[in-house]
N, CA, C and O atoms as a CHARMM CRD file, in Angstrom:
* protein
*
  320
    1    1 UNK  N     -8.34700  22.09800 -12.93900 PROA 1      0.00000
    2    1 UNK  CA    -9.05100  21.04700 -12.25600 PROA 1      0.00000
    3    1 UNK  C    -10.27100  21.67400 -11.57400 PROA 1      0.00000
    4    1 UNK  O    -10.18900  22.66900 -10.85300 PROA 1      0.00000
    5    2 UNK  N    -11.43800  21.00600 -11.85700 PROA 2      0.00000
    6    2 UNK  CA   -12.45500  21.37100 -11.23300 PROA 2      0.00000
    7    2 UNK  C    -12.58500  21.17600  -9.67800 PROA 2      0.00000
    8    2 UNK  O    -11.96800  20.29200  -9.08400 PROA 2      0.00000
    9    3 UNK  N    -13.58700  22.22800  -8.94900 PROA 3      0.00000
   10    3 UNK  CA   -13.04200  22.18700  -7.53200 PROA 3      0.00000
   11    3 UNK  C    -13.49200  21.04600  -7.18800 PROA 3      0.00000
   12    3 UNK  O    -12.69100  20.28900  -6.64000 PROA 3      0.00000
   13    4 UNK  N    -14.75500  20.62900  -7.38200 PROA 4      0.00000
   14    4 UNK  CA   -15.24100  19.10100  -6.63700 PROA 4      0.00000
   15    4 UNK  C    -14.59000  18.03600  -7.35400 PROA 4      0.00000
   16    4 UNK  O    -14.96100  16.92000  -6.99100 PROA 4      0.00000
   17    5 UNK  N    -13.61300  18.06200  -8.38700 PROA 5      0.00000
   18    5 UNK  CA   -12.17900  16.87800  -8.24300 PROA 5      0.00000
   19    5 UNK  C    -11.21800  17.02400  -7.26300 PROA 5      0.00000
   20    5 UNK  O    -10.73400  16.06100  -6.66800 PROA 5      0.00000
   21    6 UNK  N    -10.88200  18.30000  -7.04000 PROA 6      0.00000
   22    6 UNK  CA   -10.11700  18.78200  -6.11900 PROA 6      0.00000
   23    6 UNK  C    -10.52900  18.18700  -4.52900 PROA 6      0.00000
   24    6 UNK  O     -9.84900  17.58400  -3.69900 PROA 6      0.00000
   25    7 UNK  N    -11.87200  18.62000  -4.51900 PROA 7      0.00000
   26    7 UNK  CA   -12.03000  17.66900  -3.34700 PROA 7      0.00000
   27    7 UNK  C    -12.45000  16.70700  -2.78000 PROA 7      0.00000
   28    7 UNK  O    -12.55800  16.47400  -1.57600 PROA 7      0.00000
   29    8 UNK  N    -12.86500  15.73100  -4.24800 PROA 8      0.00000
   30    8 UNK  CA   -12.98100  14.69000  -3.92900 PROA 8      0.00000
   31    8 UNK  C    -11.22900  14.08100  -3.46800 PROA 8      0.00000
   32    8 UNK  O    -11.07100  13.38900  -2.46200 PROA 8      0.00000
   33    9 UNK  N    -10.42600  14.35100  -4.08800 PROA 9      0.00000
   34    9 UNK  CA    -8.92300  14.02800  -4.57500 PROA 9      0.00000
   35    9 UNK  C     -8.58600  14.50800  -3.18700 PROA 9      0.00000
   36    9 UNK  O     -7.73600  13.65800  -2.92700 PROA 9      0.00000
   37   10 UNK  N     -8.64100  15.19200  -2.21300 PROA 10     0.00000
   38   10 UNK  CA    -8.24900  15.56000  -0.92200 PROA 10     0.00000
   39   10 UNK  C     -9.15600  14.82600  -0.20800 PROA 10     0.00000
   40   10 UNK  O     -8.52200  14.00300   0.45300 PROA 10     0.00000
   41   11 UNK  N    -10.30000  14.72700  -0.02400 PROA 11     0.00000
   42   11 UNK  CA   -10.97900  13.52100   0.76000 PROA 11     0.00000
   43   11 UNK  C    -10.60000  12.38100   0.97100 PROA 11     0.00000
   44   11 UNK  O    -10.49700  11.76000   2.02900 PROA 11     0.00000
   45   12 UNK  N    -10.38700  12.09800  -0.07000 PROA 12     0.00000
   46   12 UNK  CA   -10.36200  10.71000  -0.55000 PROA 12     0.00000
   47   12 UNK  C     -8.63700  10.66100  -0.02800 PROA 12     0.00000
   48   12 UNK  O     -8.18100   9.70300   0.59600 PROA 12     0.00000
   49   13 UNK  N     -8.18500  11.33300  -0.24500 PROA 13     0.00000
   50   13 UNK  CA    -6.32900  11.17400   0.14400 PROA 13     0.00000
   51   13 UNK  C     -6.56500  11.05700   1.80100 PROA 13     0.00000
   52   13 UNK  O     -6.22600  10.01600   2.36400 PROA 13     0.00000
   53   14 UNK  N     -7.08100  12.01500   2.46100 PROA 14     0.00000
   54   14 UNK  CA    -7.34100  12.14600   4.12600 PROA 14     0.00000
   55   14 UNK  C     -7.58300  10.76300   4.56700 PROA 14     0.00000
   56   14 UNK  O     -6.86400  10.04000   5.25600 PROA 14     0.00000
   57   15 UNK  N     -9.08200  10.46500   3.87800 PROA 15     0.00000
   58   15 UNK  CA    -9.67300   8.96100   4.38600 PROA 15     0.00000
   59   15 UNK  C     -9.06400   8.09800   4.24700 PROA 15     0.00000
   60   15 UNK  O     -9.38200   7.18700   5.01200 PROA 15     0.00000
   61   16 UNK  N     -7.84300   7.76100   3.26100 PROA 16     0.00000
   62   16 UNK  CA    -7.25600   6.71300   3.23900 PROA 16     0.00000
   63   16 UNK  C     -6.08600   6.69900   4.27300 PROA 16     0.00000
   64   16 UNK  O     -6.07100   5.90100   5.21100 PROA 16     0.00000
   65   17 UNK  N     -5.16500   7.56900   4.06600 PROA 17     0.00000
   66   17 UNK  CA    -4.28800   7.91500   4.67100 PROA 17     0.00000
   67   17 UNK  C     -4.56200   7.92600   6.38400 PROA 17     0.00000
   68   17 UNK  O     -3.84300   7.34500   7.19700 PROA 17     0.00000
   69   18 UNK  N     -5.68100   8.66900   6.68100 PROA 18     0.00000
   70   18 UNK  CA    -6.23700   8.60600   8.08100 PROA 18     0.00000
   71   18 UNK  C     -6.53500   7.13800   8.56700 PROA 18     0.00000
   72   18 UNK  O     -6.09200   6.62300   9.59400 PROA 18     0.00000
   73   19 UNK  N     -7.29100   6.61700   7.72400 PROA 19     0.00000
   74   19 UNK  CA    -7.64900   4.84700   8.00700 PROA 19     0.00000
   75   19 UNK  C     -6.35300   4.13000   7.65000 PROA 19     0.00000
   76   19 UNK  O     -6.56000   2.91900   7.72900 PROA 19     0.00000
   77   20 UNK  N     -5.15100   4.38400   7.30300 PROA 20     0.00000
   78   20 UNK  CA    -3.79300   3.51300   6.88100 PROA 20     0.00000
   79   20 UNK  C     -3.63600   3.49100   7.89800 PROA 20     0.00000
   80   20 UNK  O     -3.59800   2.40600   8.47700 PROA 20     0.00000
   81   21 UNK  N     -3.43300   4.99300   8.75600 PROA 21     0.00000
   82   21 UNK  CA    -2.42000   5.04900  10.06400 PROA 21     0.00000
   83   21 UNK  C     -2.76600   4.65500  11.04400 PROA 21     0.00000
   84   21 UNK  O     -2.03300   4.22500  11.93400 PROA 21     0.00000
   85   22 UNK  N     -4.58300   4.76600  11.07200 PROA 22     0.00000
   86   22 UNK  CA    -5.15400   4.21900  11.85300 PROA 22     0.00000
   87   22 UNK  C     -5.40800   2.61600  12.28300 PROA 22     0.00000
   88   22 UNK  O     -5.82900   2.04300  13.28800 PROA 22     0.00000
   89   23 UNK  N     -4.95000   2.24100  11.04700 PROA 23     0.00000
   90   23 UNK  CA    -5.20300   0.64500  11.30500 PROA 23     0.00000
   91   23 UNK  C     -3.27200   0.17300  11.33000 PROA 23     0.00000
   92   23 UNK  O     -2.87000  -0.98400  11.20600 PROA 23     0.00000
   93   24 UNK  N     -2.77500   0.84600  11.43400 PROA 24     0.00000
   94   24 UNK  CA    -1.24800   0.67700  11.26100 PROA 24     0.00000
   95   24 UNK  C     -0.93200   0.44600  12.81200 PROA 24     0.00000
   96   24 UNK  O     -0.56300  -0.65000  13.23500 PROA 24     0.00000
   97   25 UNK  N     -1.08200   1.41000  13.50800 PROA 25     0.00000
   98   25 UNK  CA    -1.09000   1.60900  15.05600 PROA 25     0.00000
   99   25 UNK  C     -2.05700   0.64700  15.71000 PROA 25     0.00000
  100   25 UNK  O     -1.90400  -0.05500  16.71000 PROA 25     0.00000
  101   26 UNK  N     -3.15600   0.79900  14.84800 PROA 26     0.00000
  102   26 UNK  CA    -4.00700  -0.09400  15.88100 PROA 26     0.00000
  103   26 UNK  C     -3.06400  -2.04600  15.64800 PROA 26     0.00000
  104   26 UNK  O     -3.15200  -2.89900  16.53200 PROA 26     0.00000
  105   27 UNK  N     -2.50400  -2.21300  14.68400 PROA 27     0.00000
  106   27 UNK  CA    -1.73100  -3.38200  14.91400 PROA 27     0.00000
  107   27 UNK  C     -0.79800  -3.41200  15.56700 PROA 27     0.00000
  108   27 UNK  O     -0.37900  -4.52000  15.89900 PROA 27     0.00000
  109   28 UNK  N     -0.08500  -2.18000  16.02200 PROA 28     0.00000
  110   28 UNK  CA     0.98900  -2.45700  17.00100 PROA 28     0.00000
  111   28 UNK  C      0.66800  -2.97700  18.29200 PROA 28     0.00000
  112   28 UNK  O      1.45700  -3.57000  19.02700 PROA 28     0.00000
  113   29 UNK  N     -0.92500  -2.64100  18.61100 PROA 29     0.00000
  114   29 UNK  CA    -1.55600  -3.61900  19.67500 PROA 29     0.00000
  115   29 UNK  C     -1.68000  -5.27800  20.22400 PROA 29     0.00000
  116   29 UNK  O     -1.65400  -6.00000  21.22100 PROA 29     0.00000
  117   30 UNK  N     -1.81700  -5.25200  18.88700 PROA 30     0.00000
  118   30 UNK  CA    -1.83800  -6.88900  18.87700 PROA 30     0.00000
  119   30 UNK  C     -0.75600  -7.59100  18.41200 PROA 30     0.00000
  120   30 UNK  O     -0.60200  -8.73500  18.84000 PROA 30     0.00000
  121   31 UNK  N      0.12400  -7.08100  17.52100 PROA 31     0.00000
  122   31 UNK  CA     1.11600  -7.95500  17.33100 PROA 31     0.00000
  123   31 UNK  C      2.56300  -7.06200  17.06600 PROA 31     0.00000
  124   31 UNK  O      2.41000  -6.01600  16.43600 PROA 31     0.00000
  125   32 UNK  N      3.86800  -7.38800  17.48100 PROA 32     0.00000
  126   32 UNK  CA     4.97000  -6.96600  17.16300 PROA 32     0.00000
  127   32 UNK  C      5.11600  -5.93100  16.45400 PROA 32     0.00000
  128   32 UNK  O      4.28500  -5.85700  15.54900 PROA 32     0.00000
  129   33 UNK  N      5.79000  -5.16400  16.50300 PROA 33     0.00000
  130   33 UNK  CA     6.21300  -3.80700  15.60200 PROA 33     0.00000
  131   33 UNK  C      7.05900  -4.96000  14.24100 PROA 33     0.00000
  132   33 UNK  O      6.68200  -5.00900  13.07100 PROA 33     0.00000
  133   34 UNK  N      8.11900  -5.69300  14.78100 PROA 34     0.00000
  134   34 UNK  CA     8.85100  -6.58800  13.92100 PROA 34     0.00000
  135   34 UNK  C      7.97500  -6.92100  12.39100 PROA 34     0.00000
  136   34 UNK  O      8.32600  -6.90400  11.21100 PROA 34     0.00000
  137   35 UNK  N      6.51100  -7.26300  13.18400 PROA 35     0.00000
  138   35 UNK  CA     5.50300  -7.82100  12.12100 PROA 35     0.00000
  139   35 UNK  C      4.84400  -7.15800  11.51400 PROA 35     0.00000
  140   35 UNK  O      4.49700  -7.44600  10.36900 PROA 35     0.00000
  141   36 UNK  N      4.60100  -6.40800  11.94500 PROA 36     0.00000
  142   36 UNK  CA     3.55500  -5.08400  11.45400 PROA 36     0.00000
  143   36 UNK  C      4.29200  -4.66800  10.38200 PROA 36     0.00000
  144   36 UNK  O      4.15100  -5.22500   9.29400 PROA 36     0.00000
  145   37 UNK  N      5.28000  -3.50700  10.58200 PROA 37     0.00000
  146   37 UNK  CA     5.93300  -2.52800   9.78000 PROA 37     0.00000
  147   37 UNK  C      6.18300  -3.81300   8.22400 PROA 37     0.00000
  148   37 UNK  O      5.35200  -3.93000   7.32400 PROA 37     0.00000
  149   38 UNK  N      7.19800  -4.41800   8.28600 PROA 38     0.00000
  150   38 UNK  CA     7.09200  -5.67400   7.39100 PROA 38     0.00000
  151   38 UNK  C      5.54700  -5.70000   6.30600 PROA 38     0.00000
  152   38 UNK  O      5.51700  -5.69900   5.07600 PROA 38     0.00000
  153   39 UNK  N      4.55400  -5.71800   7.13200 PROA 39     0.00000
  154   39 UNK  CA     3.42800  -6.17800   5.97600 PROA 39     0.00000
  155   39 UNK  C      2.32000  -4.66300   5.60300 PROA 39     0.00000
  156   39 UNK  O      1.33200  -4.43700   4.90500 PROA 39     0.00000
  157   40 UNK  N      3.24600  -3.87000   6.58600 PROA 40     0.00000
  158   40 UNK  CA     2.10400  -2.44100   5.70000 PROA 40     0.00000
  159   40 UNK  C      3.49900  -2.02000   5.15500 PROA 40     0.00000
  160   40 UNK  O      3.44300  -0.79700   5.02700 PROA 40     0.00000
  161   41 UNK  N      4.52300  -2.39700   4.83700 PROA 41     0.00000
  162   41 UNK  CA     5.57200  -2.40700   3.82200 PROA 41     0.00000
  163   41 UNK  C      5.25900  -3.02700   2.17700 PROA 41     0.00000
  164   41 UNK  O      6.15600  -2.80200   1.36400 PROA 41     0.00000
  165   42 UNK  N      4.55200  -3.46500   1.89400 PROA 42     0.00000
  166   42 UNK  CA     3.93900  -4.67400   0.90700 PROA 42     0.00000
  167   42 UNK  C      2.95800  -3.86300   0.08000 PROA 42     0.00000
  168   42 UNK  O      2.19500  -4.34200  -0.75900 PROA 42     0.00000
  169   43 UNK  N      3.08000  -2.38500   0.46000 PROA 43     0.00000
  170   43 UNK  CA     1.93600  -1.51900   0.17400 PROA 43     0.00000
  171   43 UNK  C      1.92300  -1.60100  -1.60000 PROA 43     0.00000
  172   43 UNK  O      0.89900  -1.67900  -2.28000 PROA 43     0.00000
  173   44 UNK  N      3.13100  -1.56800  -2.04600 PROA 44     0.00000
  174   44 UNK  CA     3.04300  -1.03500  -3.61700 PROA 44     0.00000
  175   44 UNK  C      2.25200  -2.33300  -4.10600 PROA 44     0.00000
  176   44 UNK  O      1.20300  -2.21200  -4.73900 PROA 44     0.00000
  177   45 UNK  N      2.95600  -3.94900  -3.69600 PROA 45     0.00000
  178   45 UNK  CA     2.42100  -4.61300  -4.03600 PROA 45     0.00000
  179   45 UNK  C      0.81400  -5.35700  -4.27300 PROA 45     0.00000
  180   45 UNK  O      0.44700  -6.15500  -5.13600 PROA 45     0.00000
  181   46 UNK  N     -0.03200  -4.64800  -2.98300 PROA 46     0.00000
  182   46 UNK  CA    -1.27300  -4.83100  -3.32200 PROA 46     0.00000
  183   46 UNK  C     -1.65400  -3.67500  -3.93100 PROA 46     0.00000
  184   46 UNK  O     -2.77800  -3.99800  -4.31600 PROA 46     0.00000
  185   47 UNK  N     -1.40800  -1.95600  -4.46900 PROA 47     0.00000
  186   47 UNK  CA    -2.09800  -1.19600  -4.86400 PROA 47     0.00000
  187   47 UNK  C     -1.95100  -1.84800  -5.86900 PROA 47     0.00000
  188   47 UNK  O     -2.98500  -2.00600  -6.51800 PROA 47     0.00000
  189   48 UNK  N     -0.60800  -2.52100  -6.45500 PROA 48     0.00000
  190   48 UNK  CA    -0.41700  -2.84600  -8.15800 PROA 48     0.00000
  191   48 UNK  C     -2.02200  -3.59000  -8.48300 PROA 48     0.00000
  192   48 UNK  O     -2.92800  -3.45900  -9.30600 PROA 48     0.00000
  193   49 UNK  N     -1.65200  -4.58100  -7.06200 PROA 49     0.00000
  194   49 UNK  CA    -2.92500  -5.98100  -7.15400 PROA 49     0.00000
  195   49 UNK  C     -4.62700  -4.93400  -7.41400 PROA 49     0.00000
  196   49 UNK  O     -4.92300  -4.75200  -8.59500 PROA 49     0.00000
  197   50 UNK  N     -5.49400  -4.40200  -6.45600 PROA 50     0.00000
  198   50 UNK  CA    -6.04300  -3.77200  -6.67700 PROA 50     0.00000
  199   50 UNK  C     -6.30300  -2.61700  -7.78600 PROA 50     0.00000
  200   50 UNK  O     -7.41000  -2.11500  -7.98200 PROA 50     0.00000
  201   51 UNK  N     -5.30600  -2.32500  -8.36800 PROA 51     0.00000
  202   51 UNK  CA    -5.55900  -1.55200  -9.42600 PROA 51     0.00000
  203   51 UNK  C     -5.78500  -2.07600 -10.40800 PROA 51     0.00000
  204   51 UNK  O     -6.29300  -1.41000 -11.31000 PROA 51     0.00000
  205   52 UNK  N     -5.51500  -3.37900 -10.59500 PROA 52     0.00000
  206   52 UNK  CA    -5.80300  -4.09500 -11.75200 PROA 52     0.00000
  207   52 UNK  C     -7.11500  -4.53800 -11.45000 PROA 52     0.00000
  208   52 UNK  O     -7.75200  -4.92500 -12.43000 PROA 52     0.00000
  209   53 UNK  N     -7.63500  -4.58000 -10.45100 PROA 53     0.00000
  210   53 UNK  CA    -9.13200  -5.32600 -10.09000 PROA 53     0.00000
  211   53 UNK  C    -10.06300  -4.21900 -10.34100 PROA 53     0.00000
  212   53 UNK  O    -10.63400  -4.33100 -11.42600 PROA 53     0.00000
  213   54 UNK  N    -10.41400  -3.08300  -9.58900 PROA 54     0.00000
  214   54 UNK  CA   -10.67200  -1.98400  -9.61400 PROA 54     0.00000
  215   54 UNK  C    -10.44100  -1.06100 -10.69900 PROA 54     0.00000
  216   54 UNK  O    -11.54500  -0.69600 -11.10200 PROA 54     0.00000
  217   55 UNK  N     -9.10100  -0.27500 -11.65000 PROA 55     0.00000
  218   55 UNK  CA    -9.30300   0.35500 -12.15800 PROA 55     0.00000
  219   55 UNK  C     -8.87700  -0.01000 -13.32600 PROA 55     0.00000
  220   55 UNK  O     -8.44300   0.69000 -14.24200 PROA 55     0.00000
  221   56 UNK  N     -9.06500  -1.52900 -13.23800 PROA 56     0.00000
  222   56 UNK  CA    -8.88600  -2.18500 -14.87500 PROA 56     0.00000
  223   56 UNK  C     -7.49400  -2.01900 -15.47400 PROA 56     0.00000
  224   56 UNK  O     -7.26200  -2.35700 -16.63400 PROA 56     0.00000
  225   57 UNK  N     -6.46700  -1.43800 -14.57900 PROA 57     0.00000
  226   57 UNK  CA    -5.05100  -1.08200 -14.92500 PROA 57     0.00000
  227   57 UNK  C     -4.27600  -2.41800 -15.93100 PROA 57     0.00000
  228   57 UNK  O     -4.59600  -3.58200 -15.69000 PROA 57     0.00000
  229   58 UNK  N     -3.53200  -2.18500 -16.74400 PROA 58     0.00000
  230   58 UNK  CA    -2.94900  -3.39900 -17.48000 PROA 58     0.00000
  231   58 UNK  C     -1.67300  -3.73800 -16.62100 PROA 58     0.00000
  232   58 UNK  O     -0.89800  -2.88300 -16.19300 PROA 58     0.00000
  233   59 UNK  N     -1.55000  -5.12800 -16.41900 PROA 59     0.00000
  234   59 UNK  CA    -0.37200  -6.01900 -16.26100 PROA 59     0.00000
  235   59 UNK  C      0.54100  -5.81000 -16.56500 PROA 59     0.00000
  236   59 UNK  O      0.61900  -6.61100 -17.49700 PROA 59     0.00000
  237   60 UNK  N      2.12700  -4.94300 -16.53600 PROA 60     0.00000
  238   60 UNK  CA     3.20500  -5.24300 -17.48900 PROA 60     0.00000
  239   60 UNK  C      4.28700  -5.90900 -16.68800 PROA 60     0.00000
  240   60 UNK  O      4.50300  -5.79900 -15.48000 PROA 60     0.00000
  241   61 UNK  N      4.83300  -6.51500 -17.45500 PROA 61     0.00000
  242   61 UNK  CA     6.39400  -7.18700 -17.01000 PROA 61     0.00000
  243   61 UNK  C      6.72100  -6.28500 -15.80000 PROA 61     0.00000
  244   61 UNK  O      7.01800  -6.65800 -14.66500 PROA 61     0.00000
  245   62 UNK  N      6.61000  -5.05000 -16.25700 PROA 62     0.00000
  246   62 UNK  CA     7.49200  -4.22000 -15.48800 PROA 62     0.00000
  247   62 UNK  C      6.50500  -3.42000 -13.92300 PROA 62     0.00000
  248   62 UNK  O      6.63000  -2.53500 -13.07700 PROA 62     0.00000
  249   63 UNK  N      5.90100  -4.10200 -14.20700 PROA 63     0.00000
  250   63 UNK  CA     5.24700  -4.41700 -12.99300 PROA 63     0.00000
  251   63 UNK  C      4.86500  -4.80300 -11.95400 PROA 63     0.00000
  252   63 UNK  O      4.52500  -4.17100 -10.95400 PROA 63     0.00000
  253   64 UNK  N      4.92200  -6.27500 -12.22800 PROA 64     0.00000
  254   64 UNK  CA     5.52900  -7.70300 -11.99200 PROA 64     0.00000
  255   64 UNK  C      6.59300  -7.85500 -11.45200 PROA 64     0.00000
  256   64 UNK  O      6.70700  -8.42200 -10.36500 PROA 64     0.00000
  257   65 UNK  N      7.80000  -7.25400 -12.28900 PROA 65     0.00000
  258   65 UNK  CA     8.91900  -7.35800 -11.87500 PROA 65     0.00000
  259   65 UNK  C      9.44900  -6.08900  -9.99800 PROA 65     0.00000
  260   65 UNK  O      9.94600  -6.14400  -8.87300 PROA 65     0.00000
  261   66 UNK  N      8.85400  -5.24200 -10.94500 PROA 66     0.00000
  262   66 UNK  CA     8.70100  -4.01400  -9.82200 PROA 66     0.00000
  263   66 UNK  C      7.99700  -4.94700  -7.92100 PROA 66     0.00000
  264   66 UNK  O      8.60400  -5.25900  -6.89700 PROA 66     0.00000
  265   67 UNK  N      6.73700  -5.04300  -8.27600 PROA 67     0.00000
  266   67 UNK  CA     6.30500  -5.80200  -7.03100 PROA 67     0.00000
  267   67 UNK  C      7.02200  -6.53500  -6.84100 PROA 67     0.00000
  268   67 UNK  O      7.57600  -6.32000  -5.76300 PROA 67     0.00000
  269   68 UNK  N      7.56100  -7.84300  -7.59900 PROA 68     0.00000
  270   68 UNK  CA     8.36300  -8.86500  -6.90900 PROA 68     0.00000
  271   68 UNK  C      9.65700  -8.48200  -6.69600 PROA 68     0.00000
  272   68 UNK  O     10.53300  -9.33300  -6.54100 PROA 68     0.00000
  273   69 UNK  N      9.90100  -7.26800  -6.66900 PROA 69     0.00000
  274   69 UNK  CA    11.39100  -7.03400  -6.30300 PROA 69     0.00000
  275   69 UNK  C     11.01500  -5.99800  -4.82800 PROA 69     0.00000
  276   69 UNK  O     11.89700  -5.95500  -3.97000 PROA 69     0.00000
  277   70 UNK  N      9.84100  -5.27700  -4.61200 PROA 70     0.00000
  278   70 UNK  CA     9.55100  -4.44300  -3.72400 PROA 70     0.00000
  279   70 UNK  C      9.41800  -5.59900  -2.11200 PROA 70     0.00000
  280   70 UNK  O      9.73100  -5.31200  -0.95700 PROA 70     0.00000
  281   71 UNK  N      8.89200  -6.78800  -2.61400 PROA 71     0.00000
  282   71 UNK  CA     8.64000  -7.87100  -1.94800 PROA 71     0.00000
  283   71 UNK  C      9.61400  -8.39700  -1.39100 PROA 71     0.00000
  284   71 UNK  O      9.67200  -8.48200  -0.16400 PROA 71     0.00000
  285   72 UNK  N     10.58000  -8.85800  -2.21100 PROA 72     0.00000
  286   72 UNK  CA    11.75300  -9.52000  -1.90700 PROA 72     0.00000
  287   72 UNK  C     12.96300  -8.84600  -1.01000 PROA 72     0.00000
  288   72 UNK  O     13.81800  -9.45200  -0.36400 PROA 72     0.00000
  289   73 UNK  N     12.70700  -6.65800  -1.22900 PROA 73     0.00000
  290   73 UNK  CA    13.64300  -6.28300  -0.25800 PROA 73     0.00000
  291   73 UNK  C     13.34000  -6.19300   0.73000 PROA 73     0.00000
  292   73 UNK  O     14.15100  -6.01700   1.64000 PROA 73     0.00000
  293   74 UNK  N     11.71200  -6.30500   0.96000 PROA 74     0.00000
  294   74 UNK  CA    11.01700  -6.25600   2.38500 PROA 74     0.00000
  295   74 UNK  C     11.58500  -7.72800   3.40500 PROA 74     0.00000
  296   74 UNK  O     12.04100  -7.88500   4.53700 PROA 74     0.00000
  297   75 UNK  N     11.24100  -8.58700   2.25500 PROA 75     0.00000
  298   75 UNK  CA    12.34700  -9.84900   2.83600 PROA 75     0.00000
  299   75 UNK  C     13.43100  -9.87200   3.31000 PROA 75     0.00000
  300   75 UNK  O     13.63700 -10.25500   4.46100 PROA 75     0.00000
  301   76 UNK  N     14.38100  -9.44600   2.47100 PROA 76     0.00000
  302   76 UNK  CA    16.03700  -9.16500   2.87300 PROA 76     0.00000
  303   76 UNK  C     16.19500  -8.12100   4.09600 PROA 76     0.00000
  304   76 UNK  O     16.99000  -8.14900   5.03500 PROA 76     0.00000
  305   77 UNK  N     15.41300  -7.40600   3.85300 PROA 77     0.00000
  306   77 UNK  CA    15.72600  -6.36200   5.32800 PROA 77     0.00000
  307   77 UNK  C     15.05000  -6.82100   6.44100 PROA 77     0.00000
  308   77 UNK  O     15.69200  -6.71100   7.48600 PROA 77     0.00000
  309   78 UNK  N     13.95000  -7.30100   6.53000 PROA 78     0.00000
  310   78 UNK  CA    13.66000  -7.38000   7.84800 PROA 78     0.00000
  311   78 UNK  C     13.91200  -8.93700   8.11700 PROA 78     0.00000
  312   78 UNK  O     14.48800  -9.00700   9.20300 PROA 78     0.00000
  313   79 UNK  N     13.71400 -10.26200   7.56000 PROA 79     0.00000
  314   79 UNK  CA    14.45400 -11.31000   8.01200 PROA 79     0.00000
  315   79 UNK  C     15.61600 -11.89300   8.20100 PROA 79     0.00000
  316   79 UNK  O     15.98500 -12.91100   8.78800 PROA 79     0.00000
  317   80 UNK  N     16.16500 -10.99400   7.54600 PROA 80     0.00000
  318   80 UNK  CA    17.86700 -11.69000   7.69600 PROA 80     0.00000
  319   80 UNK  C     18.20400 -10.74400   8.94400 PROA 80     0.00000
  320   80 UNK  O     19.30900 -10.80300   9.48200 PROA 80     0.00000
């Protein structure tokens, strides 16, 4: 791997990761931990969403199925 993939690929991991946590905490300000954790839980389900917008990724069943099941345990655990 070339080094400036290398660090774009570590930048780019920092900045996101740094701005996740950062905007993760900064919601515990304004609203419930109850609520929060719950919807930055939902994570797989919008990268699926965005990757298909962005990196043109294909749709499969098993995809689909994957998110709507990642969704549904976020449901079962924290509302019941």
């Amino acid at each position: 791997m070339a080094r400036k993939t290398a660090a774009m690929l570590l930048t780019g991991g920092l900045i996101a990761i740094g701005l996740g946590w950062f905007f993760l905490t900064l919601s515990f300000i304004y609203i419930p931990e109850s609520q929060a954790v719950p919807i930055s839980s939902t994570t797989p389900l919008f990268s699926a969403f965005f990757g298909v917008i962005f990196l043109r990724e294909k749709v499969t069943a098993r995809i689909v199925l994957g998110s709507a099941m990642v969704v549904a345990g976020i449901f079962l655990v924290f509302m019941i």
